[in-house]
N, C-alpha and C positions, 0 to 999 in steps of 0.2 A: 702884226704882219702887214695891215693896209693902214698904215699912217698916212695921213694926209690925204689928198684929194685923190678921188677915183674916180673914174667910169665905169660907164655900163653897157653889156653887152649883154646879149642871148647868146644860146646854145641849141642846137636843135638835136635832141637825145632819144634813143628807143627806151624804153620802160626798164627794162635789166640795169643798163648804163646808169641811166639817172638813181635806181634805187642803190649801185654800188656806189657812185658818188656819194650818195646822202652816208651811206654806211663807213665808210674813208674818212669824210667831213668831223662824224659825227664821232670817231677814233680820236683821231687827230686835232680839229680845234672847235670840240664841244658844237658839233652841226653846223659849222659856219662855212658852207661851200666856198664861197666867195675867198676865203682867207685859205682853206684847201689849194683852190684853181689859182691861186696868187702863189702858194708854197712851187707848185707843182712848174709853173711857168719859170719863177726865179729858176730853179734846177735844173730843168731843158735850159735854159739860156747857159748854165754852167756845163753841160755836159758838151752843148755847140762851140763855147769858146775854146774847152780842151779840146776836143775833135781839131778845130782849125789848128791850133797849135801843134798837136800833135803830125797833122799833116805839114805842114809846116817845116816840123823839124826832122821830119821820115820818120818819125816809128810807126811801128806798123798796126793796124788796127788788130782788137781782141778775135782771140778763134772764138768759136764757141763752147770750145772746150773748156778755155780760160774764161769766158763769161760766168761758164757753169760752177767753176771753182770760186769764182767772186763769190757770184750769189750766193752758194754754199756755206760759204764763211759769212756772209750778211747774216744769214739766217743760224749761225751757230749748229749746223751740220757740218757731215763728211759728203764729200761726194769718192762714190768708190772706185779706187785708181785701174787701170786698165790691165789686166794681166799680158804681160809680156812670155814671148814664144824666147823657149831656148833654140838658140842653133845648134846644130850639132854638127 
């Protein structure tokens, strides 16, 4: 994930954050924060490029409803559909 030359930066974290980071890290690339905050960065840069594009080309951004239904399916759940009123 960090081929070739890098830098280096700090972070300044409360206690909670940094043990969930290390917990993340340690899922995903065997404790290697660093290569973690490198995945996580590439991804925010891909979610900003669609955002502009999508702006861009008018669609419209996600409700939260449809967020809920992504995430849902991320996670191989349901999310349970809204019951709808009859008119009469």
């Amino acid at each position: 994930m960090r081929a070739g030359r890098t830098k280096t930066t700090s972070f300044s974290l409360d206690a909670t954050t940094l043990q969930n980071l290390k917990a993340l890290a340690a899922r995903r690339h065997n404790g290697n924060v660093s290569a973690f905050l490198a995945e996580v960065a590439l991804r925010e840069s891909k979610f900003a490029a669609a955002e502009k594009y999508f702006e861009k080309y008018g669609v419209a951004p996600l409700t939260p409803e449809a967020i809920e239904r992504v995430e849902a399916e991320w996670r191989n759940a349901t999310v349970p559909k809204k019951k709808r009123r009859r008119v009469a």
